[in-house]
C-alpha positions in Angstrom: 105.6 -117.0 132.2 106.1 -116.3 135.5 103.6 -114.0 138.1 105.4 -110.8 139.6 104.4 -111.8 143.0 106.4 -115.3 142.4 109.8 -113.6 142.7 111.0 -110.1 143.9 111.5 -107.7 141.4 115.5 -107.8 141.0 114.9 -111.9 140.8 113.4 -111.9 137.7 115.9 -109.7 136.1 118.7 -112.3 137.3 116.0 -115.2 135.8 116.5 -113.4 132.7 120.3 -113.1 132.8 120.5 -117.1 132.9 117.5 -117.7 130.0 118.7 -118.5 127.3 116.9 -115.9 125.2 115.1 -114.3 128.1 111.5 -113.8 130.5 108.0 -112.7 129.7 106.6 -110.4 132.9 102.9 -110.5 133.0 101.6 -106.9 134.5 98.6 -104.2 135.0 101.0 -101.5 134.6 103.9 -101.9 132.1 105.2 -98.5 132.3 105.7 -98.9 135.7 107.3 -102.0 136.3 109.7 -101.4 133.4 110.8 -97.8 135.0 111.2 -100.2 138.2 113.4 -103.0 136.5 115.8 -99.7 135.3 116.6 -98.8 138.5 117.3 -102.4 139.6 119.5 -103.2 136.2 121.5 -100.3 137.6 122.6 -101.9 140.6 125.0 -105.0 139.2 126.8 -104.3 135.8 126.2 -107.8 134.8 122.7 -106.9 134.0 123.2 -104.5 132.0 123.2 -107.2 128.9 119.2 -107.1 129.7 117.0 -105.1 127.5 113.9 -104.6 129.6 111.0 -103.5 126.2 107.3 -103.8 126.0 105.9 -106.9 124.3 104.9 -106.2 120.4 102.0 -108.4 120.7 100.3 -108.0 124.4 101.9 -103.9 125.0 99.3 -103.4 127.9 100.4 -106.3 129.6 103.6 -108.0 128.7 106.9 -107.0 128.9 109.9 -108.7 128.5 113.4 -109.1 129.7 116.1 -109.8 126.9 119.5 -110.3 126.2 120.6 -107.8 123.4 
């Protein structure tokens, strides 16, 4: 698992592109960072693959960044 303020944002969604299944984001505000991710999986049609969904078992502070 990997701190937000390791990588910038877009980073992480590119981490998750080469994972094999995908990346856990650790945050205070899920809503937030997941309407931020959005906007950045916007900007390169590779990353559209990525499903960006809050965690099932930590929702107030997980979310994570999958391949569908």
């Amino acid at each position: 698992m990997t701190k937000l303020s390791d990588l910038p944002l877009i980073e992480h969604l590119y981490r998750a592109l080469t994972a094999p299944l995908g990346v856990v984001l650790r945050t205070e505000n899920v809503e937030r960072l997941r309407a931020k991710l959005y906007v950045l999986r916007k900007t390169d049609p590779d990353l559209a693959v990525l499903s960006i969904n809050i965690s099932r078992t930590s929702p107030e502070t997980e979310l994570w960044i999958v391949k569908k």
